[in-house]
C-alpha positions in Angstrom: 83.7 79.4 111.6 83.7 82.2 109.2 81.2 84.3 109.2 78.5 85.4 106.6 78.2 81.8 106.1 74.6 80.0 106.0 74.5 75.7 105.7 71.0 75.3 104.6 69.5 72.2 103.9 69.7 71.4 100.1 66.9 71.8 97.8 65.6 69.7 95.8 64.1 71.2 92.7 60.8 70.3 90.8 62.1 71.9 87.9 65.8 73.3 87.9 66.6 76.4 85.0 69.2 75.3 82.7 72.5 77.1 83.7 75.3 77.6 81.5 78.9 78.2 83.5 81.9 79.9 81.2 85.2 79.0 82.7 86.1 75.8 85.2 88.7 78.1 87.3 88.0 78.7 90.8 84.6 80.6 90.2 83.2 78.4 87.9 84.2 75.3 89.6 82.8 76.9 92.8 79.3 77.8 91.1 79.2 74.2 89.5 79.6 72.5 92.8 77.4 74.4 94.8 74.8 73.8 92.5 75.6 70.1 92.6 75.2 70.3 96.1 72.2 71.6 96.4 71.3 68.7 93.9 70.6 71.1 90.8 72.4 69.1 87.7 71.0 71.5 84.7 74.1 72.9 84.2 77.1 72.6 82.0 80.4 74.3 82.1 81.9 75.7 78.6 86.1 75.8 79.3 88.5 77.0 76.7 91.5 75.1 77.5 91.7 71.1 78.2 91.8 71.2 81.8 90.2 72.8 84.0 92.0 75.5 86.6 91.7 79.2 85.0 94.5 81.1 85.4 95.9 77.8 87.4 95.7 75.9 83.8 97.4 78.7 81.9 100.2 80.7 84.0 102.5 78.0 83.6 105.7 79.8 83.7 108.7 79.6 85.7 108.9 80.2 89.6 104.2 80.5 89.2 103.1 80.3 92.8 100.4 81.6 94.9 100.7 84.9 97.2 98.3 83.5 99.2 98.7 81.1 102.2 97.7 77.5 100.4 95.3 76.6 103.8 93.4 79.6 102.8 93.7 79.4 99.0 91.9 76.5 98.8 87.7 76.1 98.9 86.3 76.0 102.7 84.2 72.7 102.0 87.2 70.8 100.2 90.2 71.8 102.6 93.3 69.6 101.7 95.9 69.5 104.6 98.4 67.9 102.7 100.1 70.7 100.7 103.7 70.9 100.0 104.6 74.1 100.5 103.2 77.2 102.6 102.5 78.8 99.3 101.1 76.4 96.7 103.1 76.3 93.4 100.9 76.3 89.9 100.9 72.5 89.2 100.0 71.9 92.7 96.9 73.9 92.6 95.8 73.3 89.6 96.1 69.4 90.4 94.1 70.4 93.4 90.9 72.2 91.6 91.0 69.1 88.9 90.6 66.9 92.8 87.9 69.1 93.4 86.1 68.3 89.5 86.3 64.9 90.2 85.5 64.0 93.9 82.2 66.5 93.1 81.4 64.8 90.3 81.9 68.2 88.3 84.2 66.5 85.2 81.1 65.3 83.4 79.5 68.9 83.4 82.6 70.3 81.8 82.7 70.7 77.9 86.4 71.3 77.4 88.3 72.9 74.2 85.3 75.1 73.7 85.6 78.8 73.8 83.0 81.1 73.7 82.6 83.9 71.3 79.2 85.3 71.7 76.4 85.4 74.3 72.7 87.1 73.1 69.4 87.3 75.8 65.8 87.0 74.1 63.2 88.4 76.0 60.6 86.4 74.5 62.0 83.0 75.3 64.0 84.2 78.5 67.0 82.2 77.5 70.6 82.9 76.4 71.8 81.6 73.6 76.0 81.1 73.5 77.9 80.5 70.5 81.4 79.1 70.8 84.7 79.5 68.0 84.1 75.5 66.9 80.3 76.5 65.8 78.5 75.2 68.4 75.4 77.1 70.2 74.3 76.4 73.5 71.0 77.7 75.2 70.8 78.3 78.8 67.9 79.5 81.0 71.0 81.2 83.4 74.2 82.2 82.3 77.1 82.5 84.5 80.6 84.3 83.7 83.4 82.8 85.7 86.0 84.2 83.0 88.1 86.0 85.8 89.6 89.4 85.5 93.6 88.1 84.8 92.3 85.9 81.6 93.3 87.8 78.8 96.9 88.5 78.3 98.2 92.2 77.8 100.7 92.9 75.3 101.3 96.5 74.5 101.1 97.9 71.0 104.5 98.9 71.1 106.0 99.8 67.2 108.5 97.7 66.1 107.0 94.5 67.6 106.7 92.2 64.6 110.5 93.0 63.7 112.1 91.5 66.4 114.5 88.6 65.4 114.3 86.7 68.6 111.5 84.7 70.6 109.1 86.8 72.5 106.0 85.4 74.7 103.7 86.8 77.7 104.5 84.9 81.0 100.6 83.4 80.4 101.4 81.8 77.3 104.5 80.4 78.6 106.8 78.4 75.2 108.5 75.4 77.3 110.4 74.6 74.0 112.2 78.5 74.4 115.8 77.4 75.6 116.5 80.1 77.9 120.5 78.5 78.8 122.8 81.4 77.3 120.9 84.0 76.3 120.4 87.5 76.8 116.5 87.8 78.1 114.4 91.1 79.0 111.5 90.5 81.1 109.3 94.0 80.5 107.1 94.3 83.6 107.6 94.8 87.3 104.3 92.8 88.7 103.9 89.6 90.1 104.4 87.5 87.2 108.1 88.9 86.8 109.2 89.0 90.5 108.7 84.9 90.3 109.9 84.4 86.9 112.7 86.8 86.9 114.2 84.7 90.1 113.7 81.1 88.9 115.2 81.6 85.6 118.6 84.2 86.1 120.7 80.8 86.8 119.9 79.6 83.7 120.0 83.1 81.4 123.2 84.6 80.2 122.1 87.7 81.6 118.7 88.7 82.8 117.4 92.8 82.2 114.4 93.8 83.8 112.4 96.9 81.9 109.6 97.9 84.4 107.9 101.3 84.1 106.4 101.3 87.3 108.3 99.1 89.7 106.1 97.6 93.0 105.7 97.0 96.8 107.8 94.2 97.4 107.5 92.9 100.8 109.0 89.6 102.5 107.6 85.9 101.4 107.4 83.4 104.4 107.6 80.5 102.6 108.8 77.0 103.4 108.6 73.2 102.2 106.0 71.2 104.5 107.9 68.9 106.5 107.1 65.7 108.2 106.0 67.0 111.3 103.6 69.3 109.9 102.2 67.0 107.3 101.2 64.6 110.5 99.5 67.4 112.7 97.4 68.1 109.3 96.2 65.0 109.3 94.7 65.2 112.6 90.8 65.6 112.7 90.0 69.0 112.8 93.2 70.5 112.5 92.7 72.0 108.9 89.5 73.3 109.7 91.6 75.5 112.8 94.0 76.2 110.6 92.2 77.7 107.7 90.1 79.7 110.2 92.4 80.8 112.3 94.7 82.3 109.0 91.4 83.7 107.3 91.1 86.0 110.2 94.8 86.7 110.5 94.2 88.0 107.1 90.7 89.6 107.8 92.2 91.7 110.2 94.4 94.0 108.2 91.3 95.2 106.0 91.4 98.6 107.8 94.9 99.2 106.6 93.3 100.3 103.1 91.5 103.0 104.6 93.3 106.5 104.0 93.0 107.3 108.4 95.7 104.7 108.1 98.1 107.0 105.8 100.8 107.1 108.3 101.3 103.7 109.3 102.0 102.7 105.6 104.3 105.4 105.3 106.4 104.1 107.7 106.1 100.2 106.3 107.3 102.6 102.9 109.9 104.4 104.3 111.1 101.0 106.0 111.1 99.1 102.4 112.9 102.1 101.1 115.8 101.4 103.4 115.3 97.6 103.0 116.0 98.3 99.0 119.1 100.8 99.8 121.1 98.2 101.7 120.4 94.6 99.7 121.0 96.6 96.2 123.9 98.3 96.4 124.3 99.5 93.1 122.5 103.4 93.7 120.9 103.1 89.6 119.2 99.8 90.6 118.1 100.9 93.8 116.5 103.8 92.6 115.1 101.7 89.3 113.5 99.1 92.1 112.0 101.6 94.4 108.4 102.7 93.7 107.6 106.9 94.0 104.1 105.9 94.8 102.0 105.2 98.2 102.8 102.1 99.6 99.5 99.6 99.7 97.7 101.8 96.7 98.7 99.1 94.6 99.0 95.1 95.1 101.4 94.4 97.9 103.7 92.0 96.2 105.2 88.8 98.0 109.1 87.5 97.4 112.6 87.3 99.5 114.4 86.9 96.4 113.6 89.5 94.3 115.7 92.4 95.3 118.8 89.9 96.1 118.7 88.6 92.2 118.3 92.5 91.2 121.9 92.9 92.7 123.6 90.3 90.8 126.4 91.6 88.8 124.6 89.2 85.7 120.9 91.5 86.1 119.9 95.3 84.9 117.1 97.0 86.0 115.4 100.0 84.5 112.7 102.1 85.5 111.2 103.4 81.7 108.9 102.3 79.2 109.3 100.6 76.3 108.6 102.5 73.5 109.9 100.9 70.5 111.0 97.2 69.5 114.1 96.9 67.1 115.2 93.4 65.6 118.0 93.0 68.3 116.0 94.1 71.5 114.5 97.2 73.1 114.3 100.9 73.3 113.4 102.5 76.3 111.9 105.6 76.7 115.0 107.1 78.0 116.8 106.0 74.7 118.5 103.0 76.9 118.7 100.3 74.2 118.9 96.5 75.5 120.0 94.0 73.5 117.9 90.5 73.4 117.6 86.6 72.6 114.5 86.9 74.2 111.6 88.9 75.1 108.8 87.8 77.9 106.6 90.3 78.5 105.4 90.4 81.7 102.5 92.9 81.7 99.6 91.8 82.9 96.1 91.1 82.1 93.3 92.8 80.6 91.6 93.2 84.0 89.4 96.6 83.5 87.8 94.8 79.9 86.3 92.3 81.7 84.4 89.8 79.4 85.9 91.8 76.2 86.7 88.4 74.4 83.0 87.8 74.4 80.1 89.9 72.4 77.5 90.0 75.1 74.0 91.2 74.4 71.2 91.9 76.8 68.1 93.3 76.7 66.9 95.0 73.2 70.2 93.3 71.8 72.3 96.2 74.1 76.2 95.4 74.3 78.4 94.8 77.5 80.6 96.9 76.2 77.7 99.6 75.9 76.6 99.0 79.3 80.0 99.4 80.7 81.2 102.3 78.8 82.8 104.0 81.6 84.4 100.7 83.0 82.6 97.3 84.4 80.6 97.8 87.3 77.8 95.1 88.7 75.3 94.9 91.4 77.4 93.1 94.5 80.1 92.7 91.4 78.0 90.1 90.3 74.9 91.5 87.7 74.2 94.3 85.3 70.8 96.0 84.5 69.7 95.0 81.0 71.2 91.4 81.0 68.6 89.4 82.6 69.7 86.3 84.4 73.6 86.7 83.8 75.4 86.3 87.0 79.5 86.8 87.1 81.8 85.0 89.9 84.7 87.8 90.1 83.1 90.0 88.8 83.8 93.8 88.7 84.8 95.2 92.3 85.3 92.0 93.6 89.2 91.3 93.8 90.4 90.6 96.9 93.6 92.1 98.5 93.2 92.0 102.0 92.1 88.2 102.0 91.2 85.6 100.0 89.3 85.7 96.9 88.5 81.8 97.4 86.2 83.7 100.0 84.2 85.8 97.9 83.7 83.5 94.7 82.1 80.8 96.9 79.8 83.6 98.5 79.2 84.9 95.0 78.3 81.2 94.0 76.4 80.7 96.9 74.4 83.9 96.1 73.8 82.8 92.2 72.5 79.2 93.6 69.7 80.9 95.3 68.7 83.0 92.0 68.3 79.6 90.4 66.3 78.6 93.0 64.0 81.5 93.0 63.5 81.4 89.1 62.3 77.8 89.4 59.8 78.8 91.7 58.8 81.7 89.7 59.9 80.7 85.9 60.5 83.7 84.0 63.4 86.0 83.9 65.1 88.4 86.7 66.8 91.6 85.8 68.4 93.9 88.6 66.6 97.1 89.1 68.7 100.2 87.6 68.1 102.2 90.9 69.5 99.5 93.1 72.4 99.0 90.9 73.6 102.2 90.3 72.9 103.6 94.2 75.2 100.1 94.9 77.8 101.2 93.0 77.5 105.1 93.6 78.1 104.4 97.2 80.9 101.7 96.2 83.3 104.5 94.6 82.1 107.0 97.2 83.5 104.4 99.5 87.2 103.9 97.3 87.7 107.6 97.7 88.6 107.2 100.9 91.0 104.4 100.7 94.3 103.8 99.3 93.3 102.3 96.0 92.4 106.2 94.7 96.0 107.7 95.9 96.3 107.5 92.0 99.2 104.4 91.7 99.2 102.7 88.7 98.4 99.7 88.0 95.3 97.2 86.6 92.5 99.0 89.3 91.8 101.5 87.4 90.6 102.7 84.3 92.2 105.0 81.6 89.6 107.7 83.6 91.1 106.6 87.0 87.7 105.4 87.8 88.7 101.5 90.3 87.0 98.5 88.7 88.4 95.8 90.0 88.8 95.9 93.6 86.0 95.4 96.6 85.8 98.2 98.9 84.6 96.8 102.8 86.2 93.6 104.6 85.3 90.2 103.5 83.3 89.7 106.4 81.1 92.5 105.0 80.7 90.8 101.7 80.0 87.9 103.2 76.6 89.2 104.7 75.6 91.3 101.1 75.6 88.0 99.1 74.1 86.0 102.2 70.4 86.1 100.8 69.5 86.9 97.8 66.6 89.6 97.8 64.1 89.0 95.1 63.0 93.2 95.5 66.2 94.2 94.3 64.7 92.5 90.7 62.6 93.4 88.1 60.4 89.8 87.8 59.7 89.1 83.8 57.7 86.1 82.7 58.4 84.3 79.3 56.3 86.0 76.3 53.6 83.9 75.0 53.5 83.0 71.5 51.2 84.9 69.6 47.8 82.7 68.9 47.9 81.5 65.3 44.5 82.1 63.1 42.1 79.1 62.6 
């Protein structure tokens, strides 16, 4: 069983708060159906695109693929033993999560096609109001933000762009109609995006040249198709309830790796990959353009067995720069390298540290998010911001999940948020997070990072343009597990709903 887990007995409420979720991904699918469970229905899910699955929906490029063992990347209380490889592949899970909508009855909660623009808190009625790009305004007692950190594409400024004659996309807004057979691509980017797309399209590609500025941690993918055998003991009562356990605490187990006491042991897992690189790429530029100058595990530990072996083909270049300026037949690097291009697929990330930046978000007194969070996103438990009453996030900021799986945390998030809406409709009003216990929260949170690998100053999406970490969660799972067990009414201010004023006789 894993731990920091409660099964209460569901509540049946007298009068539920309205609850608006944005996003039917893993966090808000996960808040939706653990209010369902709990047999609150007053809520309705706002989703952009026309399915549901988050980043499951919209990474749709070639060789997309969990890093995460599929028993594990899957919720606890809808485990499917019938997957078809160790690591799910994108179509797979997202067929899973639109299961999941349907056999909870979710589907009819969802409003798809609608994208939200703007979210605004009145104090006087103690509601949000949400406006979405087709004109539409919905008003919520709760509002829930299950946007996800990897939902907005990054695609540098870099001059030159427009002038490119050839076809250029990010890997999450993957063109299927983009014949890739005989031409010259450049994948710019080195993250986990490019080491699956880079591999599943090279046979197809004239030539293939990777630009990454910052090349990662690249260590060995266990993977394999599910064969028959397996399939049959995973049908066996019980079975993938052991299984998932038993791999959530494989994983659990390495949290302590992070901490900087362990220095020496991921030097030698570095100095190990080093020699690893050295002797599949035997071509000394590409070796060194492949081999990362930072600490090893400061940055997201990246999963493939195919990556360096397609780096060596005679038909791939690799280079270790920036891009700096687009011309109309390719590239510059900052090195003055110059590649030539049909096509252009940048690889590069999300905006991870702007969390919610698509949305105008005001709180309290008509304050901003982006106000709020002028030094970089931070939340109570990653999940709530003083002066933005009754606004919950799943994934929020310094909740990402490298050790384990983040399945984990946004169903303990969602478990948490389900008993705020059962509070307020025992106390009506509104709820606001107490400034003190927010900011000693997160005070003690970086304190924490300091002493861990994610500070060694890598690069990467952590981090902020001050070097302050946004994104990940500090302690073990298990740890998080027991913060977001019960949720504590004293770490809230309690507000009721302003009265109308009386009107004269």
């Amino acid at each position: 069983m894993v731990p920091g887990v409660t099964h209460a007995d569901d509540v049946r409420m007298s009068r539920s708060p309205s609850v608006l979720i944005i996003g039917a991904g893993f966090g808000g699918l996960a808040a939706a159906v653990e209010l369902k469970r709990h047999g609150i229905d007053t809520f309705t899910v706002l989703e952009r695109a026309d399915h549901v699955g988050g980043v499951w929906q919209a990474n749709a490029y070639p060789g997309a693929a969990c890093d995460v063992p599929s028993i594990i990347y899957q919720f606890s209380f809808a485990l499917n033993g019938n997957w078809k490889h160790r690591y799910g592949r994108q179509e797979e899970i997202r067929d899973y999560l639109d299961g999941v909508a349907r056999d909870f009855g979710i589907l009819p909660h969802i409003r798809f096609d609608t994208k939200v623009t703007a979210a605004t808190f009145s104090e006087d009625s103690g509601q949000w109001t949400v406006e979405t790009e087709g004109g539409d305004t919905h008003v919520a007692d709760v509002l829930v933000c299950a946007t996800g950190q990897l939902s907005e594409p990054a695609i540098p400024p870099i001059p030159g762009l427009d002038t490119f004659a050839g076809h250029h996309m990010h890997s999450a807004e993957w063109d299927d109609s983009v014949d890739l057979k005989g031409k010259r691509v450049a994948v710019v980017g080195g993250g986990a995006s490019a080491i699956q797309l880079v591999p599943a399209i090279v046979d197809e590609a004239e030539h293939v040249t990777v630009v990454q500025r910052d090349p990662s941690w690249i260590v060995p993918k266990y993977d394999w198709k599910v064969g028959a055998l397996e399939r049959a003991i995973m049908k066996i009562p019980g079975v993938p309830r052991l299984y998932h356990d038993a791999m959530w605490w494989w994983f659990e187990v390495r949290y302590p790796m992070v901490l900087d006491r362990f220095d020496w042991l991921r030097n030698g897992w570095a100095a190990m990959r080093r020699r690893h690189i050295r002797k599949v790429i035997k071509d000394p530029q590409k070796a060194a353009a492949a081999t990362p100058d930072y600490m090893f595990g400061c940055n997201r530990l990246l999963l493939s067995s195919d990556w360096y072996p397609t780096l060596d083909r005679d038909d791939v270049d690799v280079y270790a720069e920036a891009v700096t300026e687009m011309t109309p037949t390719g590239l510059v690097c900052a090195d003055g390298t110059t590649v030539d291009a049909d096509v252009v697929v940048w690889c590069t990330g999300f905006k991870a540290t702007e969390y919610l930046s698509p949305i105008d978000i005001r709180g309290r007194g008509g304050k901003h998010i982006r106000e709020a969070w002028n030094d970089g996103p931070e939340a109570y438990l990653g999940l709530t911001t003083p002066g933005f009453p009754n606004m919950f996030m799943s994934y929020g900021p310094n909740t990402g999940s490298l050790t384990n799986t983040i399945v984990y945390l946004v169903e303990r998030q969602a478990h948490y948020i389900r008993q705020a809406v059962e509070h307020l409709s025992r106390t009506g009003g509104w709820i606001d997070v107490r400034p003190e216990v927010h900011d000693g929260f997160n005070a003690r949170l970086q304190d924490r990072l300091q002493h861990t690998s994610f500070t060694a100053g890598c690069p990467g999406w952590y981090t902020t343009d001050s070097g302050k970490v946004t994104t990940v969660w500090v302690g073990s799972h298990i740890e998080y597990g027991h913060r977001t067990n019960v949720f504590d009414p004293v770490a809230y201010e309690q507000h009721q709903v302003r009265e109308p004023a009386a009107t004269p006789a």
